[in-house]
VEXTORPA-106840 format. One record per atom (N, C-alpha, C): residue number from 1; atom name; x, y, z. Coordinates in Angstrom, 3 decimals. Example, Ala and Ser with C-alpha at 12.3 -4.5 7.8 and 13.67 -1.06 7.14 Angstrom:
BEGIN
 num atomo        X        Y        Z
   1     N   13.190   -5.690    7.800
   1    CA   12.300   -4.500    7.800
   1     C   13.200   -3.300    7.800
   2     N   12.850   -2.250    7.080
   2    CA   13.670   -1.060    7.140
   2     C   12.900    0.030    7.870
This chain:
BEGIN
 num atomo        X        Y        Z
   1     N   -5.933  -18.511  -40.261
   1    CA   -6.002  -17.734  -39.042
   1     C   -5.733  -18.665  -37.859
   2     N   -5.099  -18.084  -36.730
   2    CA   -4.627  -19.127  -36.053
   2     C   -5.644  -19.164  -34.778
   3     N   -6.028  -20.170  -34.257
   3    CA   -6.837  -20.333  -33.217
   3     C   -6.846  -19.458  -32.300
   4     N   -6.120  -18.892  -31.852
   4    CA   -6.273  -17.535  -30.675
   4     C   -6.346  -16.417  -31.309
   5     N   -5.930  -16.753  -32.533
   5    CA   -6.755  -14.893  -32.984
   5     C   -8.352  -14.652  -33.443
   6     N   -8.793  -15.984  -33.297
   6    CA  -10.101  -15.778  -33.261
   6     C  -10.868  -15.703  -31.362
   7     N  -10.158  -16.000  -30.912
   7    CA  -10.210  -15.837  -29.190
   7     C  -10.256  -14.264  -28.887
   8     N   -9.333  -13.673  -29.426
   8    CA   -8.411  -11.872  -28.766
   8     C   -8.065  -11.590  -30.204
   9     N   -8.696  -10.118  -29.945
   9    CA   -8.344   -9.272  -30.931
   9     C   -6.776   -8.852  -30.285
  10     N   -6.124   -8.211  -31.252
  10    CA   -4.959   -7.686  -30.958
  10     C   -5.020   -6.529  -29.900
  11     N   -6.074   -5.380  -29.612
  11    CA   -6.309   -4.573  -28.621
  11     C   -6.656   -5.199  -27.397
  12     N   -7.255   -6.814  -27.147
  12    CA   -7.783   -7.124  -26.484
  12     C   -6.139   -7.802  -25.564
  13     N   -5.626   -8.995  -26.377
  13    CA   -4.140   -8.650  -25.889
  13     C   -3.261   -8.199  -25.091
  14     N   -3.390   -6.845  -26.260
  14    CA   -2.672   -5.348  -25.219
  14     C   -2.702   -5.329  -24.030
  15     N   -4.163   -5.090  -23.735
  15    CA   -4.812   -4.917  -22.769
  15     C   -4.405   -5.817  -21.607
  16     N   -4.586   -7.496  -21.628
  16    CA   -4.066   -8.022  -20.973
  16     C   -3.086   -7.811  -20.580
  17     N   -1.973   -7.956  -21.842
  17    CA   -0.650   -7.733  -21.078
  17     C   -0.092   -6.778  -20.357
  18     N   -0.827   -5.515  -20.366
  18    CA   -0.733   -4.260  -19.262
  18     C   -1.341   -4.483  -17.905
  19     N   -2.392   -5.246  -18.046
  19    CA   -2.830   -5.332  -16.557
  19     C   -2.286   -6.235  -16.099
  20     N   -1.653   -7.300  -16.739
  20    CA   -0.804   -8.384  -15.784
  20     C    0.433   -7.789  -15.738
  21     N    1.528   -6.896  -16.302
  21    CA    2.616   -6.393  -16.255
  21     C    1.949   -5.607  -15.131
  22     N    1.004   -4.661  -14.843
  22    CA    0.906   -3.457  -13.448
  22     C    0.304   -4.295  -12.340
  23     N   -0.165   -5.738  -12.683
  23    CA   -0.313   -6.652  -11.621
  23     C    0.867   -7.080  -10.904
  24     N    1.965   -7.287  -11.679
  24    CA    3.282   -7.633  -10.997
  24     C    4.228   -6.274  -10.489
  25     N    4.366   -5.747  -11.219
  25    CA    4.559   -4.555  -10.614
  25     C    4.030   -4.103   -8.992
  26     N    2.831   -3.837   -9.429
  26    CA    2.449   -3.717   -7.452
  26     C    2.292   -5.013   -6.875
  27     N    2.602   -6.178   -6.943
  27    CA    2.748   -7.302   -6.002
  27     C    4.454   -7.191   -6.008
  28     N    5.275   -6.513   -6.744
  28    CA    6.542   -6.573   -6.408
  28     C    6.867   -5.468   -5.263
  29     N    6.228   -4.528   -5.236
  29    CA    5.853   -3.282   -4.328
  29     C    5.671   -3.705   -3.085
  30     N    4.497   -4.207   -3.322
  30    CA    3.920   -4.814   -1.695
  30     C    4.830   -5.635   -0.871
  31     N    5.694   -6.746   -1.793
  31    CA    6.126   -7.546   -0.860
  31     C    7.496   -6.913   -1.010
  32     N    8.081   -6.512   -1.383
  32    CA    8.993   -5.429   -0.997
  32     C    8.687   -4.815    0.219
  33     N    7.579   -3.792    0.521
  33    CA    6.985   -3.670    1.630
  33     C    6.813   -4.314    3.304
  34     N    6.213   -5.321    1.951
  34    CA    6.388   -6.412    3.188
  34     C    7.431   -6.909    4.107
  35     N    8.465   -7.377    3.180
  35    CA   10.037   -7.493    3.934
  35     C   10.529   -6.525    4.636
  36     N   10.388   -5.471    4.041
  36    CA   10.722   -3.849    4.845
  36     C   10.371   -4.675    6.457
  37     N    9.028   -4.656    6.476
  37    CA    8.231   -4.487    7.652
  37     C    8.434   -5.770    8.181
  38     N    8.750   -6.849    7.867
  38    CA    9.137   -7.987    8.400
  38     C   10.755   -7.638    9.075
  39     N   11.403   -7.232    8.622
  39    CA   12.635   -6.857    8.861
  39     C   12.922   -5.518   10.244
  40     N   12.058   -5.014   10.306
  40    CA   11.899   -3.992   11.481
  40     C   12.048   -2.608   10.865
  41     N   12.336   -2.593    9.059
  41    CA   12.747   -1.028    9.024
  41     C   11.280   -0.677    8.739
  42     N   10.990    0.395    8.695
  42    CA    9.801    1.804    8.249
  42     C    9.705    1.896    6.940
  43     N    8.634    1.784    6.189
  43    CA    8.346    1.988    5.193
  43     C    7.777    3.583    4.983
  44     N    8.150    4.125    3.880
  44    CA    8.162    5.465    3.556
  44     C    6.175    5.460    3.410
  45     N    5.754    6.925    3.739
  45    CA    4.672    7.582    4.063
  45     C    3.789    7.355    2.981
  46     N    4.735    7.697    1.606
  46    CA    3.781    7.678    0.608
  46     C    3.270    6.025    0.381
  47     N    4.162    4.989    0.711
  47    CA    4.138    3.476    0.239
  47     C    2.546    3.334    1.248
  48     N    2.880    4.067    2.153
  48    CA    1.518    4.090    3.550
  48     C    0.595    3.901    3.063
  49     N    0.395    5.061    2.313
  49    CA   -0.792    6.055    1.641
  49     C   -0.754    6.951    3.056
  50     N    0.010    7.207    3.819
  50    CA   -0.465    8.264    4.846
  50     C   -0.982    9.479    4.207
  51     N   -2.099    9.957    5.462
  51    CA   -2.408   11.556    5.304
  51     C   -2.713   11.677    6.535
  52     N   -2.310   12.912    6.734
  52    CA   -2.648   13.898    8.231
  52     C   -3.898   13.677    8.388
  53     N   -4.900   13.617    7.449
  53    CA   -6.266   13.798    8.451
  53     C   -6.682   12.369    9.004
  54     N   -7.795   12.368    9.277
  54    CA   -8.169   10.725    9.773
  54     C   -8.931   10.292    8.405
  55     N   -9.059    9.064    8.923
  55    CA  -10.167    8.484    7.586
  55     C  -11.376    7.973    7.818
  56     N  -12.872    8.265    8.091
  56    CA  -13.844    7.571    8.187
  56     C  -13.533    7.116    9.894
  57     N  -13.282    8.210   10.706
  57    CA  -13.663    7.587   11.975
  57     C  -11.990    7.198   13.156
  58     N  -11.069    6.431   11.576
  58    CA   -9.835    6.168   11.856
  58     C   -8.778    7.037   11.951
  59     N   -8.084    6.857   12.852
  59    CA   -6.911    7.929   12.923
  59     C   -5.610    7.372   14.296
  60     N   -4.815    8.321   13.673
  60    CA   -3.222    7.403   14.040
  60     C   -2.777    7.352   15.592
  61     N   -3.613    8.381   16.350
  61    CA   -3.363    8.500   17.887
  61     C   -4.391    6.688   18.514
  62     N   -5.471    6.426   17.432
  62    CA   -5.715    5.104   17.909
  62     C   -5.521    3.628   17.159
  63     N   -4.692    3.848   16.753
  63    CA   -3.546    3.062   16.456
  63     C   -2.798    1.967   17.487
  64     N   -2.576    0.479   16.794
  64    CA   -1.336   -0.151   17.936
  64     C   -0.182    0.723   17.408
  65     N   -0.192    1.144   16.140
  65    CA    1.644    1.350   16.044
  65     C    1.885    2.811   16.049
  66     N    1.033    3.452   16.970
  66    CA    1.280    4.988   16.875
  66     C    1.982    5.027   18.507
  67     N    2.803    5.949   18.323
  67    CA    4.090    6.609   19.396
  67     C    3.850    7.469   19.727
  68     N    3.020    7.923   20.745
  68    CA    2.904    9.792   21.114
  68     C    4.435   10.124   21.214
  69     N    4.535   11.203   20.933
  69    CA    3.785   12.597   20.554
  69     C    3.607   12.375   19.231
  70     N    4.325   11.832   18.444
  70    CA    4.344   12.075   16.706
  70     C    5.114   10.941   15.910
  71     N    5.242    9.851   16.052
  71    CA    5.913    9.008   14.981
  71     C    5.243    7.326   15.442
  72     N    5.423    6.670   14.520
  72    CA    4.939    5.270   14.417
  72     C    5.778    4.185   14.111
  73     N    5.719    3.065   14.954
  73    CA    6.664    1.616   14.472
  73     C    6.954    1.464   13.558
  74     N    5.541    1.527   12.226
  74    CA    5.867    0.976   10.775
  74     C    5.811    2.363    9.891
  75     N    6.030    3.284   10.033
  75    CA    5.818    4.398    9.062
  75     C    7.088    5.442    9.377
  76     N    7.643    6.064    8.715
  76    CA    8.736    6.679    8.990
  76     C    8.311    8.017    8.713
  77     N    9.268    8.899    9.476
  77    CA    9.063   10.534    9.368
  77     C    8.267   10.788   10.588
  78     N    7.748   12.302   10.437
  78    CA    6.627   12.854   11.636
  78     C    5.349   11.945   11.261
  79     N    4.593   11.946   12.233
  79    CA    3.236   11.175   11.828
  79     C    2.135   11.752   13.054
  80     N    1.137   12.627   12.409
  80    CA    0.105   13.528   13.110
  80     C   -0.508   12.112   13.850
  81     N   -1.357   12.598   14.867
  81    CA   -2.209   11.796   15.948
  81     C   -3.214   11.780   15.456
  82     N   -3.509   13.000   14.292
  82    CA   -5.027   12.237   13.783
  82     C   -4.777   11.976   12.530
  83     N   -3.732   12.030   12.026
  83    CA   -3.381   11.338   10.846
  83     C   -3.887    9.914   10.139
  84     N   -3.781    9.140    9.209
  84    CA   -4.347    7.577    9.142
  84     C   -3.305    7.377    7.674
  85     N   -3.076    5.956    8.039
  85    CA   -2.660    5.076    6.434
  85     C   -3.199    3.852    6.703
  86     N   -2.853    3.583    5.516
  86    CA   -3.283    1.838    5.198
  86     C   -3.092    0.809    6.108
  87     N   -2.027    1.567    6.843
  87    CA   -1.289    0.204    7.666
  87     C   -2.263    0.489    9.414
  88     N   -3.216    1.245    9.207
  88    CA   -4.010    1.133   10.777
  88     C   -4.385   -0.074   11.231
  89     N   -4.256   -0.222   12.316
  89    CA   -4.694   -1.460   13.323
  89     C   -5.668   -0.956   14.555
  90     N   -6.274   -0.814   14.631
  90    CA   -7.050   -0.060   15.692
  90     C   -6.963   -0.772   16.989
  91     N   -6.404    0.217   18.394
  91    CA   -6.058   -0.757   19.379
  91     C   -7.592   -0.992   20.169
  92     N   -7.391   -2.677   20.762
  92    CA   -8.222   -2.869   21.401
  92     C   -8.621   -2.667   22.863
């Protein structure tokens, strides 16, 4: 028996290698993202996580990157005033 199969079962393995394959996967996402937004274009709503409502207090009219009446620097499409995504910055 070879020294690492007494370490990891074969399910145990698996396992790893799925969470480090969906580990790279969304770090390939993000900084994809990232460049988007380094670059000046808009990253799509869903990449946001946007939603129309607010979140816990937060919402997109108090925002640095919100644009009255309805759209934002880093998020593309319509974008509600009490809307919120991931990408909030709350102005000071």
């Amino acid at each position: 028996m070879a020294k690492w199969q007494s370490l990891y079962s074969r399910r145990e393995a698996m396992r790893r290698a799925v969470i480090i394959s969906a580990g790279g996967a969304l770090a390939a996402t993000l900084l994809d993202q990232g460049v988007a937004l380094a670059q000046g274009a808009k990253v799509a709503q869903s990449a946001a996580q946007y939603q129309a409502a607010p979140k816990a207090g937060a919402q997109c009219s108090g925002c640095t990157s919100f644009i009255a009446p309805g759209s934002c620097k880093l998020v593309s499409g319509a974008i509600s005033p009490s809307g919120w995504c991931i990408l909030f910055a709350a102005k000071s």
